[in-house]
DOVO-140612 format. One record per residue (C-alpha): chain; residue in one letter; x, y, z. Coordinates in nm, 2 decimals, always signed. Layout:
BEGIN
   ch   aa       xx       yy       zz
    A    a        X        Y        Z
...
// end
This chain:
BEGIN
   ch   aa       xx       yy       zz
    A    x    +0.02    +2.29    +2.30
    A    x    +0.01    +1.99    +2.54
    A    x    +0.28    +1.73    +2.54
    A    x    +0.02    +1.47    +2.42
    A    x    -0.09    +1.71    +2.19
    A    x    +0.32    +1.76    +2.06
    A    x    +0.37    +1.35    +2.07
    A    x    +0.08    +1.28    +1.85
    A    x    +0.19    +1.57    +1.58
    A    x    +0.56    +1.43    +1.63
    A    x    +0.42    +1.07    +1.58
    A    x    +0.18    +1.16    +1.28
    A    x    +0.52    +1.34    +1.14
    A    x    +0.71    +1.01    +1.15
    A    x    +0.47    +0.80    +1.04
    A    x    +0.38    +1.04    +0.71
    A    x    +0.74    +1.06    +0.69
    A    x    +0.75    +0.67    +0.67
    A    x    +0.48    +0.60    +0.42
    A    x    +0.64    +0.86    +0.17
    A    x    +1.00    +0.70    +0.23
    A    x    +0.81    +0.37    +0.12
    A    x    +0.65    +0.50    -0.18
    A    x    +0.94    +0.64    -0.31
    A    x    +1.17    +0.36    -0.25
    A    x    +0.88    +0.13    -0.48
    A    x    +0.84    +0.41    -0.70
    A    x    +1.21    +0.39    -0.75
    A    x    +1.22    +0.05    -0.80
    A    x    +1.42    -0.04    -0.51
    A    x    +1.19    -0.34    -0.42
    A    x    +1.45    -0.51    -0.16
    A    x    +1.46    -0.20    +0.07
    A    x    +1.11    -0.15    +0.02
    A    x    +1.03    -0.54    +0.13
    A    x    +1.27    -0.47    +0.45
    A    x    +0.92    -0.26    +0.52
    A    x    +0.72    -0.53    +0.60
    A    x    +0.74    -0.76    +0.91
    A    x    +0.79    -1.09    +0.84
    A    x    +0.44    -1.22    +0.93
    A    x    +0.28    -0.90    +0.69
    A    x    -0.03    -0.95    +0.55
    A    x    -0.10    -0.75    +0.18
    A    x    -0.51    -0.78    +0.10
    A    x    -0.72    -0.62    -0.18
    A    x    -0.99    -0.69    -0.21
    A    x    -1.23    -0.69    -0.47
    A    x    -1.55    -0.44    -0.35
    A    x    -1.88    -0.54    -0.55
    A    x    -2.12    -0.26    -0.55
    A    x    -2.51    -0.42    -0.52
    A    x    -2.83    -0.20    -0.51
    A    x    -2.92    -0.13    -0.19
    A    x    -2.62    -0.21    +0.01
    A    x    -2.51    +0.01    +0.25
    A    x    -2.16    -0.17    +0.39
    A    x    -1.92    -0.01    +0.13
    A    x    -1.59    -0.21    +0.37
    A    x    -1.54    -0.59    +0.22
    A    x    -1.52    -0.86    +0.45
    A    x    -1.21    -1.05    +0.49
    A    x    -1.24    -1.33    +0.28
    A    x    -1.38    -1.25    -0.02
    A    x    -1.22    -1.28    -0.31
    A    x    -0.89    -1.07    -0.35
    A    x    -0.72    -0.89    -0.67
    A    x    -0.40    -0.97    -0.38
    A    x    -0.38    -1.15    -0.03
    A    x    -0.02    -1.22    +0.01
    A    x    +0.23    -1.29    +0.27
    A    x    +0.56    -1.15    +0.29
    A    x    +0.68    -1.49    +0.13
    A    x    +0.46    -1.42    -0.16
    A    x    +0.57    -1.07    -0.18
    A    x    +0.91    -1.18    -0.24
    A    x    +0.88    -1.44    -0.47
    A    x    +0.66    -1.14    -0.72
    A    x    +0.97    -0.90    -0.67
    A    x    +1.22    -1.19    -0.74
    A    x    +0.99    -1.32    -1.12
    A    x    +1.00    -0.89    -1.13
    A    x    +1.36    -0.87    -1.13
    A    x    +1.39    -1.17    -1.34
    A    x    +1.26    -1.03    -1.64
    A    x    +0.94    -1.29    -1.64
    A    x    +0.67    -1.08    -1.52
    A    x    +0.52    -1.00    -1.84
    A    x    +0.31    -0.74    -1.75
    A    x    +0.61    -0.51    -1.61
    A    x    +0.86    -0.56    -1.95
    A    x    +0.92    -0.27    -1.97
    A    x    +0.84    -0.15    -1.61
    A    x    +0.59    +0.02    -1.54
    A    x    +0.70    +0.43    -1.46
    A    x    +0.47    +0.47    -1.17
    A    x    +0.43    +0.80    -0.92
    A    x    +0.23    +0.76    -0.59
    A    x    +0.13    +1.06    -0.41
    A    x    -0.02    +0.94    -0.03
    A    x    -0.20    +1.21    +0.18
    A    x    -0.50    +1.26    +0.44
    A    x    -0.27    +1.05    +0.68
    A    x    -0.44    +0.94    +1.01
    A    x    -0.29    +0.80    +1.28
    A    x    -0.46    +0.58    +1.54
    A    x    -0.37    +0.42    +1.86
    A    x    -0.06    +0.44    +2.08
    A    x    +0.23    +0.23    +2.17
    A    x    +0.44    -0.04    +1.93
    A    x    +0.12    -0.11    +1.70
    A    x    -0.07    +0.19    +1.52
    A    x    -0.38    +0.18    +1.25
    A    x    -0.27    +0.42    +0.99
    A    x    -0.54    +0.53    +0.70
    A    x    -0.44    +0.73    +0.43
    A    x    -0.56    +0.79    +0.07
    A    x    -0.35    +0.72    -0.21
    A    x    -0.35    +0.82    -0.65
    A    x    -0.08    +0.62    -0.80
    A    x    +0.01    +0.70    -1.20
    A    x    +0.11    +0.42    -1.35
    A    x    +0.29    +0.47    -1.73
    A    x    +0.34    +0.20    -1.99
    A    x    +0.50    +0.19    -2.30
    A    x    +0.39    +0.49    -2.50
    A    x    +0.04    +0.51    -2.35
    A    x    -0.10    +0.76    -2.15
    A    x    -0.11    +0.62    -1.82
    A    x    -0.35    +0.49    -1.58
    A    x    -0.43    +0.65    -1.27
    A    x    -0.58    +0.38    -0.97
    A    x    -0.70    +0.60    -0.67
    A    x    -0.74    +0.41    -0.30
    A    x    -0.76    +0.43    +0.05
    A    x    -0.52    +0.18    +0.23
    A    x    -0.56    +0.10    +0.63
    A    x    -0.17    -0.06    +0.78
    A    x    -0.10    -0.18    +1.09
    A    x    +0.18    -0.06    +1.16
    A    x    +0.45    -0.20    +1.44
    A    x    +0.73    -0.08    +1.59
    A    x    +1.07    -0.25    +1.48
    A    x    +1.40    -0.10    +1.72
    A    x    +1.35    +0.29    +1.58
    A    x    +1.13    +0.26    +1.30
    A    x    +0.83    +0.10    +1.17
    A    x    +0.77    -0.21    +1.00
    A    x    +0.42    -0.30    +0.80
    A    x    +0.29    -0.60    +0.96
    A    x    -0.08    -0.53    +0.73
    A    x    -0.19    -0.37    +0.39
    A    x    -0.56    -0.31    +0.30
    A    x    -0.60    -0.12    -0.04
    A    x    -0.92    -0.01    -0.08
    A    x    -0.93    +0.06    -0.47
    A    x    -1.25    +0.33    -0.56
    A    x    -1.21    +0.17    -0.90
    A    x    -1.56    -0.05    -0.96
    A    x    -1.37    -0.14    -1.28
    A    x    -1.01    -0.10    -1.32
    A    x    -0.84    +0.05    -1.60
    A    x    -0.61    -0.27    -1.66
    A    x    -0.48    -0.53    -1.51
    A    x    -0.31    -0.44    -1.16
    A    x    +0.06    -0.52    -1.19
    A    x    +0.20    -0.27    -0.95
    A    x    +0.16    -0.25    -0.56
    A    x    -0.04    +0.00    -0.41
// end
């Protein structure tokens, strides 16, 4: 194996290693660590994707109307009314479980496109449980010896969701 060929399996290694340290930090409900993820200027979009009859362009364009497109500001502020006990929709909180695989890693340097696919269980009350399955493109940056987010896309393959989306992706 070529030493390109080791960097990029080291570097796909971190970054996989990354993404599942962030999902179980959210899946634990330590939200403060998990916002220490994301730059300060991070962008979180989801769009909504409308399937039409003939249309071949399954990517939405930035723009359109979002079920989120939040700053890291905004982030905060959802985790803070979370905490609070005034975010309806999580009383009690959600018991959630995201598994992230198919990890790709592109580019080189302090910024990287990462796409991976995602299923994410989300339990409520005594109900069964919902299961929303994605595709999410970051941009990641380079922060000291880590990583930081600086943009979320979730994809959602959802046409309808199951219910409301009250957990992040």
């Amino acid at each position: 194996m070529s030493a390109v060929n080791g960097y990029r399996h080291e570097l796909k290694a971190e970054i996989e290693s990354f993404l599942y340290h962030e999902a179980r930090l959210v899946d634990a409900y330590r939200f403060d660590e998990w916002l220490d993820l994301f730059a300060e200027d991070a962008r979180y979009w989801m769009p909504v994707v409308e399937t039409l009859e003939g249309d071949t362009d399954s990517d939405p364009v930035q723009g359109q109307w979002a079920v989120m497109e939040e700053g890291k500001a905004f982030l905060a502020k959802r985790l803070e009314r979370i905490k609070s006990g005034m975010a309806y929709a999580e009383l009690p909180r959600s018991r959630t479980r995201r598994v992230i695989g198919n990890v790709l890693v592109e580019g080189e340097g302090d910024e990287l496109t990462v796409h991976s696919n995602f299923i994410l269980f989300q339990g409520r009350r005594d109900k069964d449980g919902d299961f929303f399955v994605g595709r999410r493109e970051d941009r990641l940056r380079r922060a000291g010896n880590g990583w930081l987010i600086a943009e979320r896309k979730v994809f959602l393959d959802h046409r309808v969701l199951p219910r409301a989306v009250s957990v992040f992706m």
